[in-house]
C-alpha positions as CSV (number, residue, x, y, z in Angstrom):
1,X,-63.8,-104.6,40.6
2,X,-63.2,-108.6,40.8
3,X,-59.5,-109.3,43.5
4,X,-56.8,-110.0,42.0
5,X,-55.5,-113.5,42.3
6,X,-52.0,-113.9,42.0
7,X,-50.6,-117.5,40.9
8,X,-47.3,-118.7,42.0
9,X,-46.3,-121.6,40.2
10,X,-44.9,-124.5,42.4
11,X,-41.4,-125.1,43.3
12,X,-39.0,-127.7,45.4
13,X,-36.8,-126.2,47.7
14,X,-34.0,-128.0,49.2
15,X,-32.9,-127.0,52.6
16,X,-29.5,-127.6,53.5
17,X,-28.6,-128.6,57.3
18,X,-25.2,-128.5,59.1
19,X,-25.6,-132.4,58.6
20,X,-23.7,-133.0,55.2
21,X,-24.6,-135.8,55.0
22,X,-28.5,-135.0,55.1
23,X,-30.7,-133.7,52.8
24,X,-34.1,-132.4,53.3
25,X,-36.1,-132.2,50.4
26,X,-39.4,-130.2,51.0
27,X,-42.2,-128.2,49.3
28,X,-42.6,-124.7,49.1
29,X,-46.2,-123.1,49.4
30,X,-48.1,-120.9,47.4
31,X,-46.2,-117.2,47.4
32,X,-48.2,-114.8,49.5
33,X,-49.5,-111.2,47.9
34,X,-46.4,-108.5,47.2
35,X,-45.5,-106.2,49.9
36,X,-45.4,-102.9,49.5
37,X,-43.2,-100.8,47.4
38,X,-40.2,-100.0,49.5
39,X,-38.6,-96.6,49.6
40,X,-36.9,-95.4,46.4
41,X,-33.4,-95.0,47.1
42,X,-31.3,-92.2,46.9
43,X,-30.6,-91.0,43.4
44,X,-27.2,-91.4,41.8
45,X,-24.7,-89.0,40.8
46,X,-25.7,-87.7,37.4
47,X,-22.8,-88.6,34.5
48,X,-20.5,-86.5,32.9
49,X,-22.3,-84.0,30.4
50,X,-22.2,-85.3,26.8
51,X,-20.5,-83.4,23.9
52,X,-22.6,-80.0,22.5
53,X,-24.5,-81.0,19.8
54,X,-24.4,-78.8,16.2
55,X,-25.8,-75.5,16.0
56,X,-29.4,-76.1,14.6
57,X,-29.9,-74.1,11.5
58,X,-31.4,-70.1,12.2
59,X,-34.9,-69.7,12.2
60,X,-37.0,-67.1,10.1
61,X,-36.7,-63.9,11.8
62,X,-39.9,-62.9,13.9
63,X,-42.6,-60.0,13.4
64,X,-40.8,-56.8,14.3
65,X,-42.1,-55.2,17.9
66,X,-44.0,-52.2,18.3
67,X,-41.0,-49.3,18.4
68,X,-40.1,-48.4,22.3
69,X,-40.4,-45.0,23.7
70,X,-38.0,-42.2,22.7
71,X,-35.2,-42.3,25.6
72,X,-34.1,-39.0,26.9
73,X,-32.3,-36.1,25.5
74,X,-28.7,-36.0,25.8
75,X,-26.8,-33.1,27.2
76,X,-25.9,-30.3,24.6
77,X,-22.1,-31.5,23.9
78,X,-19.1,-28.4,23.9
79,X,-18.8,-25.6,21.7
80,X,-16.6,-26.5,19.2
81,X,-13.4,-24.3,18.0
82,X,-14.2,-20.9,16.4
83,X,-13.7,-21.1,12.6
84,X,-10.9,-18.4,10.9
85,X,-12.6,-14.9,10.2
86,X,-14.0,-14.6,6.0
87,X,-12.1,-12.6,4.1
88,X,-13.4,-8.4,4.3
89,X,-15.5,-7.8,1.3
90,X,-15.3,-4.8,-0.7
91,X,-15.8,-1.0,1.0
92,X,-18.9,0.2,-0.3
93,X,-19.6,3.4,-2.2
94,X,-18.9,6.4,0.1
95,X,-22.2,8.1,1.2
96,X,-23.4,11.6,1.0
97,X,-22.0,14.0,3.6
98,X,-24.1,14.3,6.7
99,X,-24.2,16.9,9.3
100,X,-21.1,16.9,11.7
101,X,-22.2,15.2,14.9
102,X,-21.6,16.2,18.4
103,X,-18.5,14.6,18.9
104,X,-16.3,16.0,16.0
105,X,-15.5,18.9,16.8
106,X,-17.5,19.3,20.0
107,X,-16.9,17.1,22.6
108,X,-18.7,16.6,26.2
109,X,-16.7,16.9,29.2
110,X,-19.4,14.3,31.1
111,X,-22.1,16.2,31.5
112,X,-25.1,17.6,29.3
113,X,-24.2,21.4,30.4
114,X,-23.4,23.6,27.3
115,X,-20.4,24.7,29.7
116,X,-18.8,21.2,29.6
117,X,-18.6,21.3,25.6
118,X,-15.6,22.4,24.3
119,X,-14.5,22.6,20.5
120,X,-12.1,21.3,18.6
121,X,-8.8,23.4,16.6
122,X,-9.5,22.3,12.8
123,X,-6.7,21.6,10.6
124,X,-5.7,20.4,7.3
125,X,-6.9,16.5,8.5
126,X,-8.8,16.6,11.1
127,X,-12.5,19.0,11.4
128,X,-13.2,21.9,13.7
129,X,-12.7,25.6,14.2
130,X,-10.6,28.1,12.7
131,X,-9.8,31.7,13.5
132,X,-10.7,34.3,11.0
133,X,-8.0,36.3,9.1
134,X,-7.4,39.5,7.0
135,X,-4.1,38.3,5.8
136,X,-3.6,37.7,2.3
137,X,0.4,36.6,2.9
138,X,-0.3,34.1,5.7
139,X,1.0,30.6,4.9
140,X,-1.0,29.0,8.5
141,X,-2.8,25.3,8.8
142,X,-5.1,26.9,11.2
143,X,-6.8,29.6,10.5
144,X,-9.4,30.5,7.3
145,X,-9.1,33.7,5.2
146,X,-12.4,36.2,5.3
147,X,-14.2,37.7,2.4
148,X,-12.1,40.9,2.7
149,X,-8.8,38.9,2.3
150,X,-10.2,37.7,-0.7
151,X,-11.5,40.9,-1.9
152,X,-7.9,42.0,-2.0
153,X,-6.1,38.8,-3.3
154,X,-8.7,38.9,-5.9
155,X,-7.6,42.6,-6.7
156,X,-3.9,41.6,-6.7
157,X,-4.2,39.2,-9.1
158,X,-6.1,41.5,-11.5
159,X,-3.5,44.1,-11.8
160,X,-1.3,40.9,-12.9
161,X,0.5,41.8,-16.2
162,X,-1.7,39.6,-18.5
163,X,0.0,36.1,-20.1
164,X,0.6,35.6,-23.6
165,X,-0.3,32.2,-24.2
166,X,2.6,30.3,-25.9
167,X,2.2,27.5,-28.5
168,X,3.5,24.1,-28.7
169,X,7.5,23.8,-30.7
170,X,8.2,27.6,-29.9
171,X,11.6,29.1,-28.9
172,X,11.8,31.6,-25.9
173,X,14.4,33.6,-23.7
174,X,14.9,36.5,-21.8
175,X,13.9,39.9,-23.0
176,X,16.9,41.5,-23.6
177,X,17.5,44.3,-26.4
178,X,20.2,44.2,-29.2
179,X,22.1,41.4,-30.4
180,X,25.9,41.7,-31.2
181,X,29.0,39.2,-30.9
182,X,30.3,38.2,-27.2
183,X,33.5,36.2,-26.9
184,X,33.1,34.4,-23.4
185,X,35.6,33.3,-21.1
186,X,36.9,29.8,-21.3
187,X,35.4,28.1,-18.2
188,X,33.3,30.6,-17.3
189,X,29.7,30.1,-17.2
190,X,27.4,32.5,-17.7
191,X,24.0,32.5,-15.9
192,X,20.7,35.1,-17.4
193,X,17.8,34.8,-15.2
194,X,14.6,33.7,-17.3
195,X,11.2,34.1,-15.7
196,X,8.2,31.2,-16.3
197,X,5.0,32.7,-16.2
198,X,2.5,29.6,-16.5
199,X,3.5,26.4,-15.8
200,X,4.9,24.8,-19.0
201,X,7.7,21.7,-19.8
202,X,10.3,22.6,-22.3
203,X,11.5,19.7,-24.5
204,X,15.1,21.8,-25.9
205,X,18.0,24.3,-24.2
206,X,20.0,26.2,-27.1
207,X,22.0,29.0,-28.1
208,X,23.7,30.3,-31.5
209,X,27.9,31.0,-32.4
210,X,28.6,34.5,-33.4
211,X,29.2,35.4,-36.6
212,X,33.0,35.7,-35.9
213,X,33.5,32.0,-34.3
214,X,36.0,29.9,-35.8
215,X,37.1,26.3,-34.2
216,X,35.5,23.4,-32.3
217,X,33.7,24.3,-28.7
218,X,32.2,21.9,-26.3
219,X,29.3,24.3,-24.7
220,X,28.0,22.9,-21.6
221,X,23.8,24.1,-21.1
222,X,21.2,23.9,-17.9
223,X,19.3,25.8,-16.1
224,X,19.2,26.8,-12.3
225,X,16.7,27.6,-9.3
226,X,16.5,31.0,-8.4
227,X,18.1,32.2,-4.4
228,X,14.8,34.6,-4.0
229,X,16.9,35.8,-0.6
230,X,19.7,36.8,-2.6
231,X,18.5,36.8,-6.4
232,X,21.2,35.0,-7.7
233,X,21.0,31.3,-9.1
234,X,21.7,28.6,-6.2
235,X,21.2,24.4,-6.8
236,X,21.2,22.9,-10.3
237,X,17.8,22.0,-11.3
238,X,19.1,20.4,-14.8
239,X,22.3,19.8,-16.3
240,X,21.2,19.0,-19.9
241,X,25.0,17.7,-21.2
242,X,26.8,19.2,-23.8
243,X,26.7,19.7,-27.4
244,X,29.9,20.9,-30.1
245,X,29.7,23.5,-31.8
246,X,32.0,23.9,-35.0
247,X,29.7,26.6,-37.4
248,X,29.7,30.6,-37.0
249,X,26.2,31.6,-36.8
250,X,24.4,28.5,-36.5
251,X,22.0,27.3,-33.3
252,X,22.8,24.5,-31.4
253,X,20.2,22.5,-28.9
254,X,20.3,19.9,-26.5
255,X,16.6,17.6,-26.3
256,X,15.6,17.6,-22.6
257,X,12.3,17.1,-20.8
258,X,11.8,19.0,-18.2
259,X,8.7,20.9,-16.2
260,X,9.4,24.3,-15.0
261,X,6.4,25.8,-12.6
262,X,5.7,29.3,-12.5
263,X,8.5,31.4,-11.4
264,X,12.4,32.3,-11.9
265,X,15.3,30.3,-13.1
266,X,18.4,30.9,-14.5
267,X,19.7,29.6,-17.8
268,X,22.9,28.9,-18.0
269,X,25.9,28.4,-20.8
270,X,29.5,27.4,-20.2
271,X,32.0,26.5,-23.3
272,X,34.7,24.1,-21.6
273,X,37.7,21.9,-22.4
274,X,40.1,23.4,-24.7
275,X,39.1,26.7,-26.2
276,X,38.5,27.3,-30.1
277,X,40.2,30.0,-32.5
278,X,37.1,32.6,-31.0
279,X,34.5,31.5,-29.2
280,X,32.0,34.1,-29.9
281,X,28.1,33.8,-29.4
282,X,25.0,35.4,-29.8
283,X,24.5,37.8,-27.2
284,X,22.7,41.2,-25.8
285,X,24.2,44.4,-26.9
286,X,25.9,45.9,-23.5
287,X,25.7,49.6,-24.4
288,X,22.0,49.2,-25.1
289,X,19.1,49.0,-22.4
290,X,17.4,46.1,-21.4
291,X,14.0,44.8,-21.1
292,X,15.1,42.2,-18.4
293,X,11.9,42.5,-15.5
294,X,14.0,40.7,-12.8
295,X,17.0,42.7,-11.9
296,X,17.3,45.4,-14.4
297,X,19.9,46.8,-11.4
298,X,23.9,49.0,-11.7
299,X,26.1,48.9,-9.3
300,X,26.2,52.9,-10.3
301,X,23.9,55.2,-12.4
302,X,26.7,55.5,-15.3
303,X,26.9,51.9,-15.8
304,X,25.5,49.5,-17.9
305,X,22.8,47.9,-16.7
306,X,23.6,44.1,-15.2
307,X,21.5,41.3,-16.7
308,X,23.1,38.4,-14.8
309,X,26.2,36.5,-13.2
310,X,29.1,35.0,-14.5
311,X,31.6,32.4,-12.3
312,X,35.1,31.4,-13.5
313,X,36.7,28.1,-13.3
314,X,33.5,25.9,-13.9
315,X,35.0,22.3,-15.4
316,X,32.8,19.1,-16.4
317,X,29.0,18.9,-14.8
318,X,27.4,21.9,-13.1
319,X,27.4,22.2,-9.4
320,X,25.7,24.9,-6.8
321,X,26.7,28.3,-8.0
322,X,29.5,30.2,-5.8
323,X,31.3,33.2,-6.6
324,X,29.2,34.5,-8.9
325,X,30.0,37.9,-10.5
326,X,27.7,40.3,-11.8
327,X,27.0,40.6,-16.0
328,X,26.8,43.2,-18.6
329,X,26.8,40.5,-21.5
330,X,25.7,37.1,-21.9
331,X,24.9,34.9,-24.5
332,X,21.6,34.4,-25.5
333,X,19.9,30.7,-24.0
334,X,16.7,29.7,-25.6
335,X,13.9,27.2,-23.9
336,X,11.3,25.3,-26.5
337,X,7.9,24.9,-25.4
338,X,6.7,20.9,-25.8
């Protein structure tokens, strides 16, 4: 490589003395090589940062990354609130009876020893044992009649007196002999016992004027339970009205509805308010014998036999019998089968 040659061109210089009033005009020479660079100086403060340019527009989004690994798993969070109980669904068919277990009636005391069981009284709700018995009048919970018990009720009820079975719509009483005219009391009602023998409802309570009765009578009818400790009638089990009766010898009835079970009651008549010309009805025949199988009793051997009670003074509906007087005659009350 060939040195550079640097070329100053030539200039005048004029130098200036303290001597104003001299001036030195000289030459300058030929300007010698540059020095070398001198030390940069020290930088300046920067200037105050210019205003944000606009947001470029966004660029098209990149190639999605390979999916990280699955992080941890979480804690199991709290149990939350129990939900209401379902409705109960439907009991299901009853199964077949199974063998009594352990428990019911026996029952263990704690330990397996056949001295720690004990057993159970049975009763009417619950399982267990009962005591034997002979007794065919015993009315107890508790304890369980044997064959021989049985055996006798068995023969009891064979000597019964047989039942006549009675139709629908028929007309019964008491079984009393005769028939003749009674003229009752005013007031007074007049009670004949009547016995049921098979449960039955009777839809009609009547009786019949006498062939003597003239005049208008309100007769009051019903029937009674029967006092089995003193075998007269007690409480009203029906008070069936009234009915008026204004024709000798013709039956009048009251419609009811009402169940009698097996057993005795009294039916009972009772003509109230004011009295009519004669107030004679259908009735048993005093001087003749009677047929009546519940009391069929005299108060002496030369008497007629009594067939019920009587009690004075009974006005408007009936009430529980009191003061009742034995009966010789009585007019005849009929029941209709349903």
């Amino acid at each position: 490589m060939s040195d550079l040659i640097v070329i100053q061109p030539t200039v005048q210089q004029i130098s200036v003395t303290e001597d104003v009033n001299q001036v030195v005009v000289s030459s300058v020479g030929v300007q010698g090589p540059a020095g070398t660079n001198g030390t940069n100086g020290t930088n300046g403060t920067n200037g105050a940062t210019g205003a944000t340019g606009a947001t470029g527009a966004t660029g098209a989004q990149g190639i999605q990354g390979i999916q990280g690994i699955q992080g941890v798993k979480g804690d199991t969070g709290a149990t939350g609130a129990k939900g209401d109980t379902g409705a109960t669904g439907a009991t299901g068919a009853t199964g077949a009876s199974g063998v009594v277990t352990v428990n019911a009636p026996l029952t263990n005391a704690g330990t397996a020893s056949a001295a720690d069981l004990s057993v159970s009284v049975g009763s009417t709700s619950a399982a267990g044992v009962l005591q034997l018995t002979d007794s065919v009048a015993s009315t107890s919970t508790t304890t369980a009649a044997t064959p021989n018990a049985v055996k006798t009720a068995y023969d009891l009820a064979n000597l019964r007196t047989p039942i006549i079975k009675r139709g629908s719509t028929v007309y019964f009483s008491s079984p009393m002999q005769g028939n003749s005219n009674f003229t009752v009391g005013n007031e007074t009602a007049y009670y004949t016992p009547i016995y049921i023998d098979q449960s039955t409802t009777v839809d009609r309570i009547a009786v019949r004027t006498g062939s003597t009765f003239s005049g208008t009578a309100t007769l009051r009818l019903g029937i009674y339970n029967y006092d089995s400790a003193t075998g007269r009638p007690s409480t009203v089990l029906l008070d069936a009205g009234t009915v008026s009766a204004t024709v000798a010898s013709t039956n009048y009835q009251i419609t009811i509805s009402q169940s009698l079970s097996t057993g005795f009651y009294f039916v009972v008549v009772c003509q109230q308010g004011t009295a009519p010309g004669t107030g004679s009805y259908f009735a048993n025949t005093p001087a003749g014998t009677t047929n009546n199988i519940i009391i069929g009793t005299t108060t002496a051997p030369n008497t007629n036999t009594i067939i019920g009670f009587s009690q004075t003074s009974v006005t408007g509906a009936f009430a529980t019998a009191s003061g009742t007087s034995n009966a010789q005659q009585s007019p005849y009350v009929w029941l209709r089968t349903a």
